[in-house]
N, C-alpha and C positions, 0 to 999 in steps of 0.2 A: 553474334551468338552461334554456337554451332550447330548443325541441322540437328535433329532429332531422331534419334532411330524410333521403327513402327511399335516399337513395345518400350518406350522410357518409364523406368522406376518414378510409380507417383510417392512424392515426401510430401510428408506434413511436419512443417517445422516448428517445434514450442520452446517461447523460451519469456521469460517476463520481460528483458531486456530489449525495447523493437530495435535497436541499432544491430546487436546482433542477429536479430530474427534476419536482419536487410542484409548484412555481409553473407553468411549463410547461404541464403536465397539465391542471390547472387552468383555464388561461387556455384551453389546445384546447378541454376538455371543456366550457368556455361556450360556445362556439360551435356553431352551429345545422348546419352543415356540416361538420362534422369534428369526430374522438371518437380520444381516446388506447387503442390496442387492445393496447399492452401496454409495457416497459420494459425496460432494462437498463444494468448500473452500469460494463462493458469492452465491449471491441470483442471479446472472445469470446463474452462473453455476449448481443451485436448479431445475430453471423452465425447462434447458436441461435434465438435469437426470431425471426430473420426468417424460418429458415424452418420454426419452426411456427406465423409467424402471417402471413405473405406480406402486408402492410404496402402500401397506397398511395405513403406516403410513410415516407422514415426523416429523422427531426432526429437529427440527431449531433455532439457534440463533435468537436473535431479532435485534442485530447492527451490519451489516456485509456490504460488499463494496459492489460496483455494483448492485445495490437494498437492502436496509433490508426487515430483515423477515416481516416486517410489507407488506412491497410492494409486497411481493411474496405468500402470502398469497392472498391478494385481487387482483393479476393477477390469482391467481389459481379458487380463488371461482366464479371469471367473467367467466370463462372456464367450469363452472358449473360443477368441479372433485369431486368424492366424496370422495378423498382421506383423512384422519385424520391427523390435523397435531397442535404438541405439539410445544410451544415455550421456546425455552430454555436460561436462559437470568441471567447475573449480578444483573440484575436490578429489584426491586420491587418496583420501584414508581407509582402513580396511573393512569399517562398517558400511558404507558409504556403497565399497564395489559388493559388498558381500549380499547386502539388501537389495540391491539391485539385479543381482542374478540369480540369487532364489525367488526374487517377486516372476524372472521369467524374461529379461530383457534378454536378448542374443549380443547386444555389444554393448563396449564403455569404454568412451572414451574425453581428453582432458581438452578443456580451452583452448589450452595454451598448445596444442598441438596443432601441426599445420592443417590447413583446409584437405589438403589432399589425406593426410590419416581419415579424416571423417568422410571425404568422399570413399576410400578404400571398405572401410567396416559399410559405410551404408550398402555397396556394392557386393562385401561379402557376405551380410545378415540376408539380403536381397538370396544369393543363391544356398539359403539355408546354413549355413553356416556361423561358429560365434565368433565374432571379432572381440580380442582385448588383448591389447598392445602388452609387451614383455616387463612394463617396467607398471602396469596396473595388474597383471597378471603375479609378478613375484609380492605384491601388497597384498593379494585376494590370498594367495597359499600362507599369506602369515594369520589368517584369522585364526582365531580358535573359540569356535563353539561355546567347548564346557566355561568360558568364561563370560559368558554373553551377560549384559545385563539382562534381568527382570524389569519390568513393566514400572512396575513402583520406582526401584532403582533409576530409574531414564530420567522420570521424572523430578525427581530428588537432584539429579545430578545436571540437568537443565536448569534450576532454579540457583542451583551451588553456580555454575557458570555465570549467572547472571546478579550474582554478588548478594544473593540471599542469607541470611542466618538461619541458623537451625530453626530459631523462634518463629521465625518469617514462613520457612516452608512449611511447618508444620500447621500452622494459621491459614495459607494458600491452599495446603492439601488436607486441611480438614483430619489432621491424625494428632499425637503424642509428641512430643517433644522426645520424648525418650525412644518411638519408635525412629523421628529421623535421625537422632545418632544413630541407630544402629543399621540404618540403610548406606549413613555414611560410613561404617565401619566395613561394610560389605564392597561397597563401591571401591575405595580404596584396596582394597584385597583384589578384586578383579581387575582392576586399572595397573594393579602393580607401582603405587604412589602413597604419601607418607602424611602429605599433606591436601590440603584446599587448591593451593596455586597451583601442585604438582596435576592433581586434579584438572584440572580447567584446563590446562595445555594440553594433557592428553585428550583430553573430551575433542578439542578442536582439531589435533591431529589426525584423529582418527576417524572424525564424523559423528561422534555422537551426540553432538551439541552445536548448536551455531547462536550467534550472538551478533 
C-alpha cells in the first residue's frame, strides 16, 4: 500500500452492494492521498456515519434503500455540511444527473467508469471543485425543466412502469379513474411518447422510474 501523505482525503464509501463497497475501498485505500474512513450499505446508514465520522468526501450510490443518495444528499445540505460528495450510480439518464446536482452533490459519476475517473472527481470535489465527466455533462444540458414531471405524474408513471392499469392506479392512489387518464395524457405529452410501452422505456432511460 502506499505511504500516506500527513493530510489523506478521509472517504466514506456507500453503496448497498458490499462487493463494491470492498473494490472501492481498495482501490481509495491504494492510494497515497486518500484512505477509506468508514462505510455504509443505505442512505440511513450514510447520514449515521457521516456524522460520526465527518468524511472529507462521501462516494455514494444514487439508488439505495432506506433513502437514495438523492435524499441524503439534500438531508445533508439542509444541515448546512461542507462535506464533498460524489455520486456514484448505474445510471446516466438526465433526471438521474439533474436531481443530483440541484440536491448539491459536486460530482457524478458512472460504474462502469474506470476506478481512476472516481479517484480523479474525488480528488477534484476534495479541492472545491465540480467533477462531471463530458459525456454525463452533454445528458445534464439536455434536460429541460418546463417539462419536468409533477409529483402526481411520478407517481402515475411508476406504477404504469410496473404494469399497472389505469383501474389498478387509481385504486393504489386512492383518486378517479378519470383523473389517472388524464395524468397519463399529460405524462405522455411531457415524455414526448404515444403509448404505455413508449412510456416505460423512457421512464428507465432517463431515470424516472426503476423497476
Amino acid at each position: 500500500m502506499t505511504e500516506k501523505t500527513s493530510r489523506a482525503i478521509r472517504v466514506l464509501v456507500v453503496d448497498d452492494h458490499p462487493y463494491i463497497r470492498i473494490g472501492l475501498a481498495a482501490s481509495i485505500n491504494a492510494q497515497g492521498d486518500m484512505n477509506v474512513v468508514g462505510e455504509a450499505g443505505n442512505g440511513q446508514e450514510a447520514i449515521q456515519a457521516f456524522q460520526d465520522l465527518n468524511p472529507d468526501v462521501i462516494l455514494m450510490d444514487i439508488g439505495m434503500p432506506r433513502k437514495s443518495g438523492v435524499e441524503v444528499v439534500q438531508e445533508l445540505r439542509a444541515m448546512k455540511v461542507r462535506t464533498k460528495i460524489v455520486m456514484l450510480t448505474m445510471y446516466e439518464g438526465d433526471e438521474d444527473v439533474y436531481q443530483a446536482l440541484k440536491a448539491g452533490a459536486e460530482g457524478y459519476v458512472l460504474k462502469g467508469m474506470s476506478h481512476q475517473t472516481i479517484l480523479d472527481a474525488i480528488r477534484t470535489v476534495n479541492r472545491g471543485e465540480r467533477f462531471v465527466p463530458p459525456s454525463v455533462a452533454e445528458v445534464y444540458a439536455r434536460h429541460n425543466p418546463a417539462l419536468e414531471l409533477r409529483p402526481r405524474e411520478r407517481e402515475v408513471l411508476a406504477l404504469m412502469v410496473a404494469g399497472k392499469s389505469n383501474k389498478e392506479i387509481a385504486s393504489k392512489l386512492n383518486i378517479a379513474e378519470g383523473t389517472v387518464k388524464c395524468h397519463v395524457s399529460a405524462i405522455f405529452l411531457r415524455l414526448g411518447v404515444t403509448d404505455r410501452a413508449q412510456a416505460a422505456m423512457v421512464a428507465r432511460q432517463r431515470g424516472l422510474a426503476r423497476v
